[in-house]
C-alpha positions, 0 to 999 in steps of 0.5 A: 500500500502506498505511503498516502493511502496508509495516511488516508486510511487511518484517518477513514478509520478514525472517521469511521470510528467517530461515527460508530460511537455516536451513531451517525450515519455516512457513506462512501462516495466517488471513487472510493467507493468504486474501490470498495467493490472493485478492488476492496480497498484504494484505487491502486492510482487514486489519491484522495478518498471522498464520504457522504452525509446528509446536512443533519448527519453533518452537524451531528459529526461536527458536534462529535467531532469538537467533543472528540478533538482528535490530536493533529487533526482538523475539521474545515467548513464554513461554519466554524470558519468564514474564510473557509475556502469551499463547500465541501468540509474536510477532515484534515491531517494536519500533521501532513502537508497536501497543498492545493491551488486553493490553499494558496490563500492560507485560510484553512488547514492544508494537509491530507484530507477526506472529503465529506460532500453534504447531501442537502434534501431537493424538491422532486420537481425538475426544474426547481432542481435546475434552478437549485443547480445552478443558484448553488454555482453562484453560492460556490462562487461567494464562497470559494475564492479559487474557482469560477462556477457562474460561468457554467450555468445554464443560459437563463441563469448566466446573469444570475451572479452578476445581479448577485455580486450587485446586490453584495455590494449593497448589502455586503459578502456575508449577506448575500451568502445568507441569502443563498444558505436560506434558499438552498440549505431549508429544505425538510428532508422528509417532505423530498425525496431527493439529495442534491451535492453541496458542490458546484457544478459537478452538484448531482441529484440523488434519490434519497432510497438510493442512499437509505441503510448503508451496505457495508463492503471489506476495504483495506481490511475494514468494513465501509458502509456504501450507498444501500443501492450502490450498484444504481449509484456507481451507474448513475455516476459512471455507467453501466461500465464503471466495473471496467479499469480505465486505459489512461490510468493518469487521468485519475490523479490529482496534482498537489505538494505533498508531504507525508512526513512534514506538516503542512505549516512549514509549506506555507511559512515559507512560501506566504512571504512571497505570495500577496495574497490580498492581490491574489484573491483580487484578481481570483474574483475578478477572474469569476465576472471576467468569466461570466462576462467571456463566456455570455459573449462567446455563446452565440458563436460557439452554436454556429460552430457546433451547428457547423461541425454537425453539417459537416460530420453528416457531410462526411458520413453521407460519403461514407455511406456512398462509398460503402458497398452496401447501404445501412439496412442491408450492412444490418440485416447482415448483423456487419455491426462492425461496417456499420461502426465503421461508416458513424465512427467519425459521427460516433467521434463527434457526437461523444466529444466534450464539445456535445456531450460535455464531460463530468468534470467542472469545466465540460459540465455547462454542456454536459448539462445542456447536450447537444444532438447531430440530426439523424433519421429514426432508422440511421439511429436505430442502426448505430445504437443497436450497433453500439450496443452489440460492440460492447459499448452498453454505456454509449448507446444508452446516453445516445438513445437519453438524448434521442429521446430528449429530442423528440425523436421516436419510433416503435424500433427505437422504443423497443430497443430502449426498453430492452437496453433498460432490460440489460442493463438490469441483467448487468446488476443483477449479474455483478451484484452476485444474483445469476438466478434473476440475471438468467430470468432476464436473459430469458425475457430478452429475444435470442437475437439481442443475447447472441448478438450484443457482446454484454450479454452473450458474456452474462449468459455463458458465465451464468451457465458454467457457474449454474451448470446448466448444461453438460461440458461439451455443450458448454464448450461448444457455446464458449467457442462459438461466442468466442468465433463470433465476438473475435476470442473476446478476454472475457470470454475467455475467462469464461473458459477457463471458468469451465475448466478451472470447475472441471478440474483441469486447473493448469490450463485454467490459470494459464487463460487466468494470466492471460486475463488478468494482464489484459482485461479491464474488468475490474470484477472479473479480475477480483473473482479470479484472484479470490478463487486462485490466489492469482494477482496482476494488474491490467496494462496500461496503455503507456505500458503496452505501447512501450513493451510493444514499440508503439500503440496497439490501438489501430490508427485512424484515417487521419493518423494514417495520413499523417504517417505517410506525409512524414514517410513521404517528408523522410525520404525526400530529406535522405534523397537530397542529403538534408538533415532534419530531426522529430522536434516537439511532441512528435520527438518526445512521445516518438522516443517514449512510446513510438506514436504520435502525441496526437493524430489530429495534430500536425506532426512537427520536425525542425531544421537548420536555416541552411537545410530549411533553404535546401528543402525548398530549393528542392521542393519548388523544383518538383512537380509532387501531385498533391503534395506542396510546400506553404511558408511566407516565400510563396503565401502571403497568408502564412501566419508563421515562420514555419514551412508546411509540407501538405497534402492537397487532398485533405482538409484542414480547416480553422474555424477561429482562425478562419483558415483553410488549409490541408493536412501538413508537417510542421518544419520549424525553421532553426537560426542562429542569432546575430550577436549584433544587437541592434539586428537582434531587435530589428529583427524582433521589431519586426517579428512582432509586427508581423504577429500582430498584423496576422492576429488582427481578428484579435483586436478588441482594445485601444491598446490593441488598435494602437499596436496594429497601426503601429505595425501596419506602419512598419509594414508599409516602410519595409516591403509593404506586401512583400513584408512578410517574404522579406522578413522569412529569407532575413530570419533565414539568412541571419540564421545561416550566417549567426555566431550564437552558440544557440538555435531559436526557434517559435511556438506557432505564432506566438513570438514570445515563446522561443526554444534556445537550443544549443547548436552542438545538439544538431552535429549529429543524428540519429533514427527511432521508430514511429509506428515502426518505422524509422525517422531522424532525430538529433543523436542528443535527444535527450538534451534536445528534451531538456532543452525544450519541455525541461530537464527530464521533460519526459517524467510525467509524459503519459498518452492520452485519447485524443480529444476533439475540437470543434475549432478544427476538422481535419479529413484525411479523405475529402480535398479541401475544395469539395468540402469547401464548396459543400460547406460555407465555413464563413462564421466572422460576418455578423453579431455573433461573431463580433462579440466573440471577438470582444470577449477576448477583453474578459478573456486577457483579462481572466488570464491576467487572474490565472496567471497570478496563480500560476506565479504564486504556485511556482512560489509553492512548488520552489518551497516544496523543491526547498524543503524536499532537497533540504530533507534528502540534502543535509545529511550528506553535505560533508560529501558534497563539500568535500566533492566540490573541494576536490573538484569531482564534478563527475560525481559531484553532479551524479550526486546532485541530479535532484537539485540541478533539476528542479533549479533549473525548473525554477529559474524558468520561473525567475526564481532562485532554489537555495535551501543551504548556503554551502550546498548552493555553493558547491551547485554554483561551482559545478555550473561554473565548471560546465561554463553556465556562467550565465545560468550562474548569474540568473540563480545568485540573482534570483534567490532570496536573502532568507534563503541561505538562512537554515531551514527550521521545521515547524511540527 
């Protein structure tokens, strides 16, 4: 077990024990109560733990909870503290340091914590709960500084904060949050049969029988009680699928400066004298209405664009429908249900996209709450859930048919096919809840089509008969290996099959399938059943871990993926044809080296190249003739809004709706030069970068400053080439690039002037090759300082894959030329209201940045003093040895030895702060930089670290 989930263990059985004595009545909620039945204790990578009690069972643990007074613990909520920082009350170690971005204001106790989320009683009727929704966002507003919750109200309640923050005004902060206590916190529990979460935004509704007398389950080792109707509970939250691991395992995690063995005071006394937080919890409330006032503007312009999107994926299917041999019906009366998902998997894409269906996380809620349909036919839709369904994907199909429904749309078909996914659903439950005897009865009740044909069931129904043994062992076996024929060796079927030989005695081959199950398997309770029948444990791969053991990915890639593979094979061979070096820059080098993929098939793969090899590469593409491949850069488009040249595909598209650009799939080259170490070049050049900038990102500007800037830039436009500007300007940063002195290279992050990679120029004097889906491509043989020197030292520590996540400001398509497409569909969205107040949003927009970037200043500030004390706890005791290395100047073991400093210096430095936790030891780092010729990087760090640094550290118990 690990460190944390010991700590958080202790303090549930303190709870635990608190309410067992006084009698009070909880329930474990979120994830943990996932583990409670799916893993009998902690998510092995979650690292938090979350109860329920309703408002009365509160107040009883609070007046339990003073009269206890544990030692070295603490109970925060608003009522015993004003300035408390939030709705949910926590149960505090505060013996232990877990500091979150809404600590950073230092009015609540900052170490591990459970989280107890208050069921307060809500009416039945739906639109009163709709209404205590969102008034709850703007109650969590009043009291939690940090986060912005009125933004993600519904449109009719988009004002409500604002009239709100009026009013407080008049009559003061704390009345305003009376007034709203009295409106959402007075209802009597026994006149609603429902809880609504005191939260925000994420403030689900449960019925008050689904809670009722808890269900306890072993956890760690321990009884916790559980929602009485868990199982309805766990499928509310999650779907009927939340029985399955997660691929992304990473995604559960949350980030904080931890401390298991300090407290949290010592955190904070050294970070609280560089962090104003008077101006901080300024410009946090200011970032609320600045939220607000964005997101009212940019409303109107968001649903044309998901309106256009939509006439765009149906587009695109109705393509895909053309190209098929077979129409939809004939695919279906086939039961070709992969077909089928294949011709909607690009709409399957979409229409499931955070941009639709909005996530259960805060900042996809507003649309998750408000989820918008792409238009079918009754018929299109009967095919595509029916076919959901039969792959497997219970959960996916039964949120396609909720909306459906909500839109109107019906036919006999469809509500046939909902009843009986209603009908699964229930056979699930009962299945998983250990009652196969209902299960079977309910199976029985369905047609034989719906049990043969859709993946849940078929899995149900073999295992209720290998566990019941309701036929012979041929028969059975026949069955498991025609299930197996037909869903392609399904792993749960499979473990069905070791079922029906681990029974019959023939253990050996059994557990050799159970092996083959538990490393590749996401069911979580399947898994919990091998391991308590054999004593055989493993956890399922995750989706990094397959990709690096099998060189790359194993999920299939899409179209566009594809597309992109061949433009970067087809860019490779060109570059050896013609002697020109080049090397997999950005994310395309990063995960290419990690996990041989891409960082993401909907992003352009970027490389970079040398100024000399960049002129050479054009040189040699404008003297061919490549059908539908060509080269983009400012030389030959005016238009180009970047310094970079772009090799394409002109049989794609690739279409910007915010930017309002169409263009084609492409590799990005990034263009490296080599500074002139003449100053006055150096800022002409940057003079007129930045008025290039500006010029190309006219769409941006919204304020006086804005207009003013861009006038200034026309102007310089006009004295250095006027139309030629932006041609003249690429081959200056191209020939200062060939004939620079610098020691370093620089490239630009897209368009963004500011953000410049330094990249010293030995890394590019030799080259080397990885795999990318298999396939060999360059990268400088220095890849590992390449990394560093552009996402950090060690940029790869906390790399993980993730599902690529759709965007409606971008369609991307590997199969349709951009001029079809752009003759089917009129892209244009920048010529009326809508669009007009988008722009002015951006005011709101810079003006919430300015908020969130203050925080994210003041975080640094955080994470330095969490580098501080950790360095100072691992340091101090072998500070004779790094004294006496620097003495006896061995900088080969001097510098193995302070890896950890040198890391998270640097780290810091990029934030302008200075790391130093003991005079001599810094001493020692400094002399090592000194003798790898960082004089500069020296100079930066003795600048930037505080007097009071060098003083010693003092620990605060």
């Amino acid at each position: 077990m690990k460190e944390v989930h010991t700590i958080l263990l202790d303090m549930l059985k303190e709870i635990d024990g608190i309410c067992r004595k006084y009698g009070i009545v909880y329930y474990v909620a979120g994830g943990t109560t996932i583990g409670a039945v799916r893993h009998r204790g902690f998510i092995p990578w979650d690292d938090d733990a979350d109860i329920y009690m309703t408002r009365d069972e509160f107040a009883k643990f609070r007046a339990a909870f003073k009269k206890e007074d544990p030692v070295g613990r603490e109970l925060g909520c608003l009522e015993d503290n004003p300035d408390y920082p939030g709705t949910i009350p926590r149960y505090i170690n505060t013996e232990t340091t877990n500091i979150a971005r809404f600590n950073l204001l230092n009015t609540c106790a900052a170490g591990f914590v459970i989280d107890i989320f208050i069921l307060d009683p809500v009416p039945s009727d739906p639109e009163l709960q709709r209404k205590h929704r969102n008034y709850l966002n703007v109650y969590a507003d009043f009291v939690m500084p940090y986060y912005g919750f009125s933004y993600r109200n519904d449109d009719d309640y988009m004002d409500l904060y604002e009239e709100y923050l009026d009013k407080a005004s008049r009559v003061g902060r704390e009345a305003v949050i009376k007034e709203l206590e009295s409106l959402l916190f007075t209802f009597p529990e026994e006149e609603c049969e429902y809880y609504i979460l005191r939260w925000g935004t994420l403030s689900h509704i449960f019925a008050r029988d689904m809670m009722g007398e808890p269900e306890y389950f072993p956890y760690e080792g321990f009884d916790l009680p559980l929602p009485h109707r868990w199982y309805d509970y766990l499928v509310q939250l999650y779907g009927p699928e939340w029985i399955y691991i997660p691929p992304f395992i990473a995604d559960e995690a949350h980030i904080f400066v931890t401390n298991t063995r300090m407290s949290y005071k010592n955190y904070m006394n050294d970070a609280a004298r560089f962090i104003d937080t008077a101006k901080l919890g300024g410009y946090l409330e200011a970032r609320k209405i600045n939220l607000v006032k964005m997101t009212k503007l940019r409303k109107a312009y968001i649903e044309k664009e998901l309106e256009k999107y939509a006439e765009y994926v149906i587009y695109s299917l109705r393509r895909r429908e053309e190209e098929s041999d077979k129409t939809l019906e004939e695919l279906f009366a086939a039961r070709d249900f992969e077909t089928v998902m294949e011709i909607f998997s690009e709409y399957i894409e979409i229409q499931f996209s955070k941009d639709y269906m909005g996530k259960m996380q805060h900042a996809f809620m507003y649309r998750y709450n408000n989820r918008k349909l792409i238009k079918l036919s009754q018929d299109e839709y009967f095919y595509l859930i029916y076919a959901i369904a039969a792959m497997g994907k219970l959960k996916q199909a039964m949120t396609l048919m909720e909306l459906v429904e909500n839109n109107g749309i019906d036919s006999e078909e469809l509500e046939t096919l909902n009843r009986r996914m209603g009908i699964m659903s229930d056979i699930m439950e009962h299945f998983y809840c250990g009652d196969s005897k209902k299960a079977r009865e309910l199976l029985d009740s369905l047609p034989d089509e719906y049990v043969e044909e859709i993946l849940a069931m078929k899995r149900i129904e073999l295992s209720v008969e290998v566990s019941e043994n309701e036929k012979d062992r041929e028969s059975l076996l026949k069955d498991i290996n025609d299930g197996l024929a037909r869903f392609d060796n399904d792993i749960e079927i499979r473990k069905v099959l070791a079922d029906l030989y681990y029974a019959s005695g023939n253990k050996e081959e059994a557990e050799a399938i159970y092996l083959e199950v538990l490393k590749t398997c996401r069911n979580g309770m399947l898994l919990q059943e091998i391991t308590d029948k054999t004593g055989l444990e493993a956890e399922p791969e995750t989706v990094e871990e397959k990709a690096a053991e099998e060189g790359g990915p194993s999920m299939p890639l899409t179209d566009v993926g594809r597309r992109h593979l061949e433009l970067l094979t087809e860019f490779d061979e060109i570059c050896r044809e013609n002697n020109i070096n080049y090397s997999l820059s950005d994310n395309t080098l990063l995960y290419g080296k990690l996990y041989g993929c891409f960082y993401k098939e909907n992003e352009n793969p970027v490389v970079a190249m040398t100024s000399r090899n960049a002129e050479k590469f054009i040189h040699v593409m404008e003297a061919a003739d490549l059908r539908d491949r060509r080269i983009d850069y400012p030389g030959n488009n005016n238009e180009h809004r970047e310094h970079t040249i772009f090799y394409e595909d002109t049989s794609t598209s690739y279409v910007n709706q915010i930017a309002d650009t169409q263009d084609h799939m492409r590799i990005n080259i990034r263009v490296l030069k080599r500074m002139n170490m003449s100053r006055t070049s150096r800022y002409t050049t940057r003079l007129l970068e930045r008025s290039n900038y500006i010029i190309d990102n006219a769409y941006k500007k919204n304020q006086i400053k804005d207009r003013l800037l861009y006038g200034i830039s026309d102007i310089i436009k006009k004295c250095n080439g006027g139309n030629e500007f932006k041609k003249d300007l690429f081959w200056r940063l191209i020939a200062e690039g060939r004939t620079g002195v610098s020691q370093y290279y620089i490239t630009k992050n897209d368009e963004t002037q500011h953000a410049r990679y330094y990249l010293p120029v030995k890394i590019f004097d030799s080259y080397d090759t990885i795999k990318v889906y298999g396939r060999d491509f360059s990268v400088v043989k220095k890849t590992d300082q390449y990394i560093k020197a552009r996402f950090g030292k060690y940029g790869d520590r906390d790399v993980a894959l993730r599902p690529d996540e759709h965007s409606i400001n971008r369609i991307v398509n590997a199969n349709i030329p951009l001029d079809e497409l752009c003759s089917a569909i009129d892209f244009k969205l920048h010529d009326d209201k809508a669009w007009d107040d988008y722009v002015e949003s951006y005011i709101y927009a810079e003006r919430s940045r300015e908020g969130t970037q203050f925080n994210q200043e003041c975080w640094h500030i955080m994470e330095r003093s969490d580098s501080r004390i950790k360095l100072w706890m691992e340091y101090l005791p072998q500070k004779d040895s790094i004294i006496r290395l620097a003495e006896e100047e061995k900088f080969a073991e001097l510098e193995k030895l302070l890896v950890d400093y040198d890391m998270d210096a640097r780290q810091c430095i990029k934030h302008g702060l200075g790391l130093c936790f003991d005079r001599d030891i810094f001493e020692a780092y400094m002399k090592l930089l000194g003798h790898h010729g960082e004089t500069e990087l020296m100079d930066k760090m003795r600048e930037a670290v505080p007097a009071i640094h060098y003083d010693e550290i003092i620990a605060i118990k």
